[in-house]
VOMARDO-577482 format. One record per residue (C-alpha): z, y negated, x; chain; residue in one letter; residue number from 0. Coordinates in steps of 0.2 Angstrom, whole numbers. Layout:
N
{{Z, Y, X}, A, a, NUM}
...
//
This chain:
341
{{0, 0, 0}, A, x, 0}
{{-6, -17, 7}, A, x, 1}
{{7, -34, 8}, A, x, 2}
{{0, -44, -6}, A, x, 3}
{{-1, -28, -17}, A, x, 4}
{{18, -27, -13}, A, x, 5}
{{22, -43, -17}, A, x, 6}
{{14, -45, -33}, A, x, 7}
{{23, -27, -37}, A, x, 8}
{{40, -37, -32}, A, x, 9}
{{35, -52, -42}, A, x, 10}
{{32, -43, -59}, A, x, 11}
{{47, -35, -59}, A, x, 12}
{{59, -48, -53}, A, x, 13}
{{47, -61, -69}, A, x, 14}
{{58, -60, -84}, A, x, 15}
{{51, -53, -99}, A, x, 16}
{{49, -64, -114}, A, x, 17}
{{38, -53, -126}, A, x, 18}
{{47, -54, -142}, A, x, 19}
{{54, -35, -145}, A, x, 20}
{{50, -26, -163}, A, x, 21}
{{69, -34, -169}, A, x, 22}
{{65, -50, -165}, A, x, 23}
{{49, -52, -174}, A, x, 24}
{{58, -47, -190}, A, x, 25}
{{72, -59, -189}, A, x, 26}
{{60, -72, -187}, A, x, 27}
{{49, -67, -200}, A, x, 28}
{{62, -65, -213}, A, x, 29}
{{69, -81, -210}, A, x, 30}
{{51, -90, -211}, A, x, 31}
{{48, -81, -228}, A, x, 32}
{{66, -85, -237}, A, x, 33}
{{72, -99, -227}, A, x, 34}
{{59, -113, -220}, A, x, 35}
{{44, -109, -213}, A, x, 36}
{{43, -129, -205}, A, x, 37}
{{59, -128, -195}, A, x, 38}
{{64, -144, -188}, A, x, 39}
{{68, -145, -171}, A, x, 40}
{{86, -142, -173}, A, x, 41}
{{84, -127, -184}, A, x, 42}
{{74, -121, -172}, A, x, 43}
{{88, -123, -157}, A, x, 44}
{{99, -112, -170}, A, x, 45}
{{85, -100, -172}, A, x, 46}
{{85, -96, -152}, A, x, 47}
{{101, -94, -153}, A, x, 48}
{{102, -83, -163}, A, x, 49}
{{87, -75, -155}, A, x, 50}
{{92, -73, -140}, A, x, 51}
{{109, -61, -145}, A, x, 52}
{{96, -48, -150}, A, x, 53}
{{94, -37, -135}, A, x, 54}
{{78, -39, -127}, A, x, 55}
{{75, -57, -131}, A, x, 56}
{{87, -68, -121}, A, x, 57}
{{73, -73, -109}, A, x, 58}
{{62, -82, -127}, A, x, 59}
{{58, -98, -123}, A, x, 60}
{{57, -114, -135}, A, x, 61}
{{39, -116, -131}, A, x, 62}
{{37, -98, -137}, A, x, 63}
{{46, -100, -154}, A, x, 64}
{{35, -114, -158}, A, x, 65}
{{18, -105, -155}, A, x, 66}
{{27, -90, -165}, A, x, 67}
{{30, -103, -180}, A, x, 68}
{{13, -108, -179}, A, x, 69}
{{4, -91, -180}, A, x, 70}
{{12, -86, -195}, A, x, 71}
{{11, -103, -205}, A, x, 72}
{{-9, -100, -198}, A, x, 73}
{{-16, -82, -196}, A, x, 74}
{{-32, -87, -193}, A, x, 75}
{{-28, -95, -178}, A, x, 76}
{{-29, -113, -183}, A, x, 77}
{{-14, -123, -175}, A, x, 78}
{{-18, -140, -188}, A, x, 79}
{{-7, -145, -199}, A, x, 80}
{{-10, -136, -218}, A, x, 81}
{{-16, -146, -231}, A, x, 82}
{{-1, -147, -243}, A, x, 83}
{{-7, -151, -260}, A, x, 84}
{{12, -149, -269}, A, x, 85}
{{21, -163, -274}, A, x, 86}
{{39, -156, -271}, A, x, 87}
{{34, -146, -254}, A, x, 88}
{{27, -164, -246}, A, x, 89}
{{40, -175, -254}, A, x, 90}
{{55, -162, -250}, A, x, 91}
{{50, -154, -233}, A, x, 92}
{{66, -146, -231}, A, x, 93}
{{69, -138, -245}, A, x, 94}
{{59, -120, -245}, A, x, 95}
{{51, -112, -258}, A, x, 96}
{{62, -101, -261}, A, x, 97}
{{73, -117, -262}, A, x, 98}
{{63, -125, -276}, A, x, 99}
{{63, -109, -286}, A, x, 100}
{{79, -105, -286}, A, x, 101}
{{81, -124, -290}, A, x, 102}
{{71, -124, -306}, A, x, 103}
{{80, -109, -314}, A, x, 104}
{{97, -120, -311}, A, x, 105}
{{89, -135, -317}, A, x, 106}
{{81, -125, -333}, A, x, 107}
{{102, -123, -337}, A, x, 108}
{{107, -139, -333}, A, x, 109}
{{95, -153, -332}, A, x, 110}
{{110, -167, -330}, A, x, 111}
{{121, -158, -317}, A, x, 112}
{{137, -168, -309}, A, x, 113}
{{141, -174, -291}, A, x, 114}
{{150, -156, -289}, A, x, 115}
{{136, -146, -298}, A, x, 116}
{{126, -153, -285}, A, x, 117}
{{137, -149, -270}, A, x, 118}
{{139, -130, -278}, A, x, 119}
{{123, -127, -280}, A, x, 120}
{{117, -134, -263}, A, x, 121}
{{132, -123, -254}, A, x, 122}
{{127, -108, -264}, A, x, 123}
{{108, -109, -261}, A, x, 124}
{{110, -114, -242}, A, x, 125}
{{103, -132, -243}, A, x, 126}
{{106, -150, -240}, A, x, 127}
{{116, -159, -253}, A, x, 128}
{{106, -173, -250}, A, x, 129}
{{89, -164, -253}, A, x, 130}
{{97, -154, -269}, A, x, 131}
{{101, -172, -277}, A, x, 132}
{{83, -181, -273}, A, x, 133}
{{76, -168, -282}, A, x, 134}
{{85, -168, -296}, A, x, 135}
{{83, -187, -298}, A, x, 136}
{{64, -185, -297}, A, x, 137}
{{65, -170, -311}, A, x, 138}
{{74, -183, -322}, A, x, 139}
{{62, -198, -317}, A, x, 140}
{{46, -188, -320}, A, x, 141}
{{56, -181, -338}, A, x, 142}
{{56, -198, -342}, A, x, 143}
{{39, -204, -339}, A, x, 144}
{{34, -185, -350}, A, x, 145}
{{43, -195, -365}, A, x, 146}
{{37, -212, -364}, A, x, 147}
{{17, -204, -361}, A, x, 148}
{{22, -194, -378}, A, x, 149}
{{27, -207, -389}, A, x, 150}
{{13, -212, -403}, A, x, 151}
{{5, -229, -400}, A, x, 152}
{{10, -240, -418}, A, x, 153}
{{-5, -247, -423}, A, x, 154}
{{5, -262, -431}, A, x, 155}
{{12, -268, -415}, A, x, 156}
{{1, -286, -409}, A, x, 157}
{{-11, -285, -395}, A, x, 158}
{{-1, -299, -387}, A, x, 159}
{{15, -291, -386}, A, x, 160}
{{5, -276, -378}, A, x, 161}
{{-4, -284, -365}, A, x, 162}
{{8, -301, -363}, A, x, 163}
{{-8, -313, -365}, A, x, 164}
{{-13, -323, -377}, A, x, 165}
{{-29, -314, -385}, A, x, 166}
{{-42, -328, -396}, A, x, 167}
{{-48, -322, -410}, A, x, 168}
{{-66, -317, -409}, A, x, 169}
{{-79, -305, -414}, A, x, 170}
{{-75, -296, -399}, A, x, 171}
{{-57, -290, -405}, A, x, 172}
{{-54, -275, -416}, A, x, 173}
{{-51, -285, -435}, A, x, 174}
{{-37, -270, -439}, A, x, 175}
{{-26, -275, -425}, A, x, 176}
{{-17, -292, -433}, A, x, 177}
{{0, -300, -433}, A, x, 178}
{{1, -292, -450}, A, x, 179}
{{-3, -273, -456}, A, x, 180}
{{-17, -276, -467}, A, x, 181}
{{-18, -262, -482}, A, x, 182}
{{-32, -248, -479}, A, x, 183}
{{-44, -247, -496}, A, x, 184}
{{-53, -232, -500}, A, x, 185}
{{-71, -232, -494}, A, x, 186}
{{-84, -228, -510}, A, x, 187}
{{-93, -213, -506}, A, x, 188}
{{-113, -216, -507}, A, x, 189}
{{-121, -209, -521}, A, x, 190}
{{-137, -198, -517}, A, x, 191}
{{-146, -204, -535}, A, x, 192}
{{-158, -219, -534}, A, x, 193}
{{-153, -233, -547}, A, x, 194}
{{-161, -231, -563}, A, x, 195}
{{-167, -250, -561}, A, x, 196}
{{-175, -247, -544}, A, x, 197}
{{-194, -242, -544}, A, x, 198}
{{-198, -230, -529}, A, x, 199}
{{-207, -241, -513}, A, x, 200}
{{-222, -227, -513}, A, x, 201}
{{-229, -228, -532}, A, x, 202}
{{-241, -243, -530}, A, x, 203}
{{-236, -258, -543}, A, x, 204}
{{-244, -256, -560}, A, x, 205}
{{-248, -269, -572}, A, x, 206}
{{-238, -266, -590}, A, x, 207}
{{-241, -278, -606}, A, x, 208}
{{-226, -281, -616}, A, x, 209}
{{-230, -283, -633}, A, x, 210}
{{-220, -291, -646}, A, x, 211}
{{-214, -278, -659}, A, x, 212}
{{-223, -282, -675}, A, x, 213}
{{-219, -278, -695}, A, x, 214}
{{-229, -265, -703}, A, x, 215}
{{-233, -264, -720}, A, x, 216}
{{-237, -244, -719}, A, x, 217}
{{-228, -229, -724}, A, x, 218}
{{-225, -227, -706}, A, x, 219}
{{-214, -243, -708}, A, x, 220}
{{-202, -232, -716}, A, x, 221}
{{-198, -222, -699}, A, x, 222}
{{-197, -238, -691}, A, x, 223}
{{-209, -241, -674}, A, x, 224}
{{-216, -227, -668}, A, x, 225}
{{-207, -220, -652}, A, x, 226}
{{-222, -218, -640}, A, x, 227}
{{-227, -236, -644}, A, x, 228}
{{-208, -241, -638}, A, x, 229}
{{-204, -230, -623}, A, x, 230}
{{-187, -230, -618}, A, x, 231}
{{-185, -234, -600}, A, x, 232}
{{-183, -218, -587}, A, x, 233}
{{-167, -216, -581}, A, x, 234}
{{-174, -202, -567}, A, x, 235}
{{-179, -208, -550}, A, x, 236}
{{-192, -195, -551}, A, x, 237}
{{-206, -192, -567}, A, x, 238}
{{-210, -175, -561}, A, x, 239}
{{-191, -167, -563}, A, x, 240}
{{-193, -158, -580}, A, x, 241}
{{-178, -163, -592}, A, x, 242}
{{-172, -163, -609}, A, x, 243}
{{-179, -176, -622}, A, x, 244}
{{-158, -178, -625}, A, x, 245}
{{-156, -180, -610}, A, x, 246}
{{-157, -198, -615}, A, x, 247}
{{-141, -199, -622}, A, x, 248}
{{-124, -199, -613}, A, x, 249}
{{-116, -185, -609}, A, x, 250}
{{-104, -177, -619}, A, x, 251}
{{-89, -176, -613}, A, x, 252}
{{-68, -173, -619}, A, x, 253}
{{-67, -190, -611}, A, x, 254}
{{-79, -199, -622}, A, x, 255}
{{-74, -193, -639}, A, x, 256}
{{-53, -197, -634}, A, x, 257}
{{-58, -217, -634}, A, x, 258}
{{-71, -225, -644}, A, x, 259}
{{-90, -222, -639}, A, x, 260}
{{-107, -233, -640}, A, x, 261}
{{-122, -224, -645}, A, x, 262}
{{-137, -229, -636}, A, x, 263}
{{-141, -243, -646}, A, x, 264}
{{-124, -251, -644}, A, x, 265}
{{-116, -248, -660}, A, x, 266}
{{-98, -241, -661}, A, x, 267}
{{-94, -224, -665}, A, x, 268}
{{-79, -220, -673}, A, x, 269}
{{-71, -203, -666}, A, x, 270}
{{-70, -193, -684}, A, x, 271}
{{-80, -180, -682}, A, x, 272}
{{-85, -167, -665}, A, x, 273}
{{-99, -169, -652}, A, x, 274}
{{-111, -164, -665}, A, x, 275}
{{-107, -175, -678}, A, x, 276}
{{-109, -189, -665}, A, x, 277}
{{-126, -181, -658}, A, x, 278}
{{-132, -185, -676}, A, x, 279}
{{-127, -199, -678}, A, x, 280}
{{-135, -207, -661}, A, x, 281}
{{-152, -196, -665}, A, x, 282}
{{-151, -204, -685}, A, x, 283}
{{-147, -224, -679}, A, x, 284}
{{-159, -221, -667}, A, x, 285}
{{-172, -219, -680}, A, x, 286}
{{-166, -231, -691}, A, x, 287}
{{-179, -248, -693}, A, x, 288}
{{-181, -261, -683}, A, x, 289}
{{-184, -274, -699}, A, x, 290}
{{-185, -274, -715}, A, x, 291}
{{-205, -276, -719}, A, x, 292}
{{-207, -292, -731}, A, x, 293}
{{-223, -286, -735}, A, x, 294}
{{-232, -278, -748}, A, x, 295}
{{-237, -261, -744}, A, x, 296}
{{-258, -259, -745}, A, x, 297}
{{-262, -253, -761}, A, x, 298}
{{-278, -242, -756}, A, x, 299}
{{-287, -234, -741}, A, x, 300}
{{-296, -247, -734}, A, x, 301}
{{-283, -260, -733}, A, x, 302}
{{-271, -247, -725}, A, x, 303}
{{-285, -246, -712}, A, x, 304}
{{-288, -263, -711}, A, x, 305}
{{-271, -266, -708}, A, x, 306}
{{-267, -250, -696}, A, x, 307}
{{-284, -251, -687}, A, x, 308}
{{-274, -262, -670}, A, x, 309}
{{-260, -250, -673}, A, x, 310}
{{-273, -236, -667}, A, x, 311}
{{-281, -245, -655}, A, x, 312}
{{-263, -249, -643}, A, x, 313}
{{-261, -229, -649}, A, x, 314}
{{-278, -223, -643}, A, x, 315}
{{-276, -235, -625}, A, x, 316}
{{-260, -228, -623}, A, x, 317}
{{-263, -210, -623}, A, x, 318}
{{-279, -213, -610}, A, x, 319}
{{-268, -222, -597}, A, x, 320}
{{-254, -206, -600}, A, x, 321}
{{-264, -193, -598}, A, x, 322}
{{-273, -201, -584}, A, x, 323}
{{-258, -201, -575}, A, x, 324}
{{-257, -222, -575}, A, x, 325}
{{-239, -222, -583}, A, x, 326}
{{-230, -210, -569}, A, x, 327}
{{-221, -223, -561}, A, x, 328}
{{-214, -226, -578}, A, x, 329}
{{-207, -211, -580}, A, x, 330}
{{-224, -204, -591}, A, x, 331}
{{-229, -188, -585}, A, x, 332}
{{-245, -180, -595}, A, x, 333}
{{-238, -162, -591}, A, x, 334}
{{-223, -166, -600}, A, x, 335}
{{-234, -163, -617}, A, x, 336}
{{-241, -147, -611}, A, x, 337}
{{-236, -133, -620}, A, x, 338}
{{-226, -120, -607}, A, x, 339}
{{-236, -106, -602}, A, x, 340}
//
């Protein structure tokens, strides 16, 4: 054996051995995992303390323990500081996890502990008294701030007693938020029916002559005017819906005959019979004339004829322009007098 292999030989085995033994690791892990895995650097002086009384580890350096530390906060191999994205664990660095947990059971019992809760409970769990109460007082101050984010804004309260300005009144600000609460009225609901009065925009505009009703010396007289000469206004928006001819009439209902009713042509009805006995009344007033003819009757054919012949004529002109299909807007639909099929 050479000199320099001798001396290295004597150098190895005089070099103290600071490889952590199999007993040393677990003590170290153990106390990362349920203590404090971010030791200060007093702790860590108590940790190589306590290290080096476990055989095989009195030569551990400080050095060491802090690389040791390191490793197992970082497997990977990454020495940088961890990204800590917990409120309590950045805001209370000494208390450990298994600090805060036993810390939100005991707080879950009693959320407004005493100065000698406080000290029990940082003696029994091993933690600074000083730590236990800061995080109590941030439990508390975060509970409050939970309330005050739950309570219902009041839509009576002023806008300048929210925002401490004085607010102009303009356009631009919300009518419902006022010194006063104002009454909410209910909105009418939009019926889907046009108005009998309004004509729809796509029928083109039709010219109509209104004619004067006239007397009639005929025995037609004593039916009054003829109803096709005298067409009751349409109450449907649109000619080609296939209704009733009593249809007309208002509908029939418990309501109507409880009160006094109006027939069609404005007369009251008094409520002493049932829904049919009103129907014929309506159907017989009606029918009833429009005037007393002061007139003689004609007293032969030709003077009847004579007297009817303009009668005729409106007749026969009305009946081209309705089965034309001239008098649809008005509600005159020439199918209407086609017998069904």
């Amino acid at each position: 054996m050479s000199e320099s292999q001798a001396q290295a030989a004597s150098s190895s085995t005089s070099r103290p051995k600071t490889r952590l033994t199999r007993e040393g690791a677990a003590y170290l892990t153990n106390y990362a995992r349920t203590v404090n895995p971010y030791p200060q650097r007093n702790e860590k002086q108590d940790i190589l303390a306590a290290l080096r009384t476990i055989p095989g580890n009195d030569a551990f350096t400080m050095q060491r323990l802090t690389s040791w530390f390191a490793r197992h906060r970082n497997p990977s191999g990454d020495l940088h500081t961890p990204v800590l994205v917990d409120d309590e664990t950045i805001l209370f660095p000494k208390l450990t996890p298994m600090h805060l947990q036993q810390l939100r059971v005991l707080y879950k019992k009693r959320i407004d502990p005493s100065e000698s809760i406080i000290i029990f409970w940082a003696d029994r769990i091993k933690a600074e008294r000083a730590e236990v109460a800061a995080w109590i007082q941030y439990q508390q101050e975060k509970a409050k701030e939970d309330d005050v984010r739950a309570m219902p804004e009041s839509p009576d309260i002023p806008l300048q007693q929210l925002v401490g300005d004085l607010v102009s009144d303009s356009a631009s600000v919300s009518p419902t938020v006022s010194e006063f609460p104002r009454p909410h009225l209910p909105t009418p609901a939009k019926s889907p029916s046009i108005s009998p009065q309004t004509r729809m925009p796509s029928l083109p505009p039709i010219a109509v002559k209104v004619e004067e009703p006239r007397q009639c010396l005929s025995p037609v007289s004593s039916l009054g005017t003829p109803s096709i000469l005298n067409p009751r206004p349409s109450i449907y928006p649109y000619p080609n819906e296939q209704r009733s001819p009593l249809d007309v009439f208002p509908p029939l209902t418990r309501h109507l005959f409880q009160a006094a009713k109006l027939s069609p042509l404005g007369t009251t009805v008094p409520n002493t019979g049932g829904p049919n006995k009103t129907l014929r009344t309506s159907i017989r007033d009606s029918l009833q004339p429009d005037a007393i003819p002061s007139e003689q009757p004609p007293r032969s054919v030709d003077e009847f004829a004579a007297k009817f012949a303009k009668v005729e004529n409106m007749i026969e002109a009305f009946m081209k322009k309705y089965e034309s299909g001239q008098l649809v807007g008005l509600g005159w639909d020439s199918s209407l007098s086609k017998p069904a099929s």
